[in-house]
C-alpha positions as CSV (number, residue, x, y, z in Angstrom):
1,X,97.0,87.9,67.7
2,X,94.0,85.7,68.2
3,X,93.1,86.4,71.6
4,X,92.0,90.3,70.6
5,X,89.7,92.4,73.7
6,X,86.3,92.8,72.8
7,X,85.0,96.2,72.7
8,X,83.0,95.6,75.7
9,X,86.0,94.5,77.2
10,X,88.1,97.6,77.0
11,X,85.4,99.7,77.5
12,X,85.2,98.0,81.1
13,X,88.8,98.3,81.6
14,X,88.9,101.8,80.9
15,X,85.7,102.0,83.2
16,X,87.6,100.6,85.6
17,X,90.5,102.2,85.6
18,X,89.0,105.4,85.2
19,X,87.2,104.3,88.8
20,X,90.9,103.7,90.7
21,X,92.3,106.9,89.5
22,X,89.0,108.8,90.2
23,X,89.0,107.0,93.8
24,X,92.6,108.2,94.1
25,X,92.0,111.7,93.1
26,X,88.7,112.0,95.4
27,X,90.7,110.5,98.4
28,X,93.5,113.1,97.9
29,X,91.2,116.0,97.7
30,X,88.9,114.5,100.5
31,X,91.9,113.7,103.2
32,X,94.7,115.4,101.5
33,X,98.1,113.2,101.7
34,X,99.7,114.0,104.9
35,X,101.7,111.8,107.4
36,X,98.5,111.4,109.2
37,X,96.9,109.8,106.4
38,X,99.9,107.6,105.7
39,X,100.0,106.1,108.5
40,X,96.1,105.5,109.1
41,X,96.3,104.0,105.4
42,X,99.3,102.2,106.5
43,X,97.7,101.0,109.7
44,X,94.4,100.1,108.0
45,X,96.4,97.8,105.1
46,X,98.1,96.0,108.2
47,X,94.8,95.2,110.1
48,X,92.8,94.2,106.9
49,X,93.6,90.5,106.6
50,X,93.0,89.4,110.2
51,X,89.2,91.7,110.1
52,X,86.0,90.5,109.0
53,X,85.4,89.7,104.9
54,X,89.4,88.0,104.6
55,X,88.5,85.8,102.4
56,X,88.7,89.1,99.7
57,X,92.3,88.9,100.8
58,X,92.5,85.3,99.7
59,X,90.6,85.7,96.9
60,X,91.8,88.7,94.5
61,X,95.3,87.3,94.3
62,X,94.1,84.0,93.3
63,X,92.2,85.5,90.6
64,X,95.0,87.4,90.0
65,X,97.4,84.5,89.9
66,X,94.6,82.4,87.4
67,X,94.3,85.2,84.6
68,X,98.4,85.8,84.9
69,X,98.7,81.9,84.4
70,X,96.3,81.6,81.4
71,X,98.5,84.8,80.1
72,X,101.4,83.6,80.2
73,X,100.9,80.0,79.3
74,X,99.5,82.3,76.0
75,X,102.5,84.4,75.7
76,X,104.8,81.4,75.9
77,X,103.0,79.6,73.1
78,X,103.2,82.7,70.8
79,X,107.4,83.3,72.3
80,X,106.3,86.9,73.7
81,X,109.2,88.2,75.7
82,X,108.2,87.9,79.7
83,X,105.5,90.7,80.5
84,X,106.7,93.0,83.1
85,X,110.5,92.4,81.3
86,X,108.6,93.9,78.3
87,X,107.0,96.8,80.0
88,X,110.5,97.5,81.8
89,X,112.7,97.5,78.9
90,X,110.7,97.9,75.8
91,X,109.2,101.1,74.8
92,X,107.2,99.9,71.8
93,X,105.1,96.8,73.9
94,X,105.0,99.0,76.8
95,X,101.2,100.8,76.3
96,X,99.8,97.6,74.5
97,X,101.1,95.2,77.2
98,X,100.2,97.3,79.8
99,X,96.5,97.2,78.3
100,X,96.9,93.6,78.2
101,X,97.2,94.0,81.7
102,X,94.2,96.3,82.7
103,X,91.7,94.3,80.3
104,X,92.6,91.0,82.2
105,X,92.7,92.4,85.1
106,X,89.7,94.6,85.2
107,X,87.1,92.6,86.8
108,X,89.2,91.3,89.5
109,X,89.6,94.9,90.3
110,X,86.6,96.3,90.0
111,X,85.6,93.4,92.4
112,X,88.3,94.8,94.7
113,X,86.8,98.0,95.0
114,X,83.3,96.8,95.7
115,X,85.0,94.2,98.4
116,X,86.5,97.1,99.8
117,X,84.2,100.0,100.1
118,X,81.9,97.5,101.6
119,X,84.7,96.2,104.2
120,X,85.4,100.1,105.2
121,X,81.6,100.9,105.5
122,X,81.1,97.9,107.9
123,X,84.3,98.1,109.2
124,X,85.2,101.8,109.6
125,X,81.7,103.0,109.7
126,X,83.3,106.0,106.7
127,X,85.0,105.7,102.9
128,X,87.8,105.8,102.3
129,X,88.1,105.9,98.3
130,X,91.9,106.5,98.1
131,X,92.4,103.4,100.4
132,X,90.0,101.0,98.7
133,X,92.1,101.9,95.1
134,X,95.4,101.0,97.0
135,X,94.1,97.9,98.1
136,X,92.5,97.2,95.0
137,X,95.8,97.4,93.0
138,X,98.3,95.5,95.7
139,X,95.6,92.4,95.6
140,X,94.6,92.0,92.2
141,X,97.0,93.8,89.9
142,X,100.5,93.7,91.6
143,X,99.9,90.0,91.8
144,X,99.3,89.4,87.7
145,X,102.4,91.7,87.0
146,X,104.7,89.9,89.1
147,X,103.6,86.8,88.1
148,X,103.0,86.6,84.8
149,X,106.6,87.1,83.2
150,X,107.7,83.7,85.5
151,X,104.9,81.9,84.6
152,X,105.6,82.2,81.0
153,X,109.4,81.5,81.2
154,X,107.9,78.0,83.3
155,X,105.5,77.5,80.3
156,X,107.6,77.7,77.6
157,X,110.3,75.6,79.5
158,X,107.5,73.3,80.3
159,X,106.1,73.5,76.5
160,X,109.9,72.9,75.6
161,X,110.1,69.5,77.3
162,X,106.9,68.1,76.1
163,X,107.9,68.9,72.1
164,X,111.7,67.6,73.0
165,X,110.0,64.7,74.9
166,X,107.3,63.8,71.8
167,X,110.6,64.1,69.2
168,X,112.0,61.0,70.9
């Protein structure tokens, strides 16, 4: 495969990730995982895009969407099976496409976090670590594994025409 990580690249992606399930943990063991704190987690996700700093709101899933496009537009020129498909249903692809996932995505997360500790300090006037994981992973990684996999099958059909079309 051409497109290999660089070592500085996984390193930051297991820095990264490392940082989400370390801001899980300490929100767990700091609030504790009650009803109480589902619903103030809840309540707090609702209110977030209409509050100050939306454009973070805007912003993650677009980078999201770009690095999901440029991988699948890569797995459909190599005829990789769609990503979350492959993760689903294949056991052998499912740890390397999964760190597929967490090297692209690891900026655009670690920029979620920042975004968000900084929108609950100004916002909430407290931290919230649990939260600011959450809402790191629903706007910047569930977008690139729910979109990748179609934006591959749309590549390759696209690829598809313009090779049938130059044939003619």
């Amino acid at each position: 495969m051409k497109n290999q990580p660089t070592r500085n690249q996984i390193l930051l992606a297991q820095g990264v990730w490392a940082l989400v399930i370390l801001f899980l943990l300490v929100g767990v063991a700091w609030y504790g995982l009650s009803g109480e704190v589902l619903m103030r987690i809840w309540q707090n996700l609702v209110e977030r895009p209409g509050g100050p700093m939306t454009f973070r709101v805007i912003l993650q899933p677009i980078m999201a969407t770009v690095a999901a496009a440029l991988a699948g537009v890569r797995d459909a020129r190599a005829g990789r099976s769609p990503y979350l498909w492959s993760i689903l249903r294949n056991p052998e692809q499912r740890v390397p496409r999964l760190q597929e996932g967490m090297v692209a995505t690891a900026r655009i997360i670690l920029l979620g976090l920042v975004m968000d500790v900084i929108y609950q300090i100004v916002v909430f006037d407290t931290f919230h670590p649990g939260e600011a994981a959450i809402v790191a992973l629903l706007l910047a990684f569930a977008p690139y594994l729910l979109l990748r996999g179609p934006v591959a099958r749309i590549a390759r059909w696209w690829l598809g025409r313009a090779s049938a079309g130059a044939n003619r």
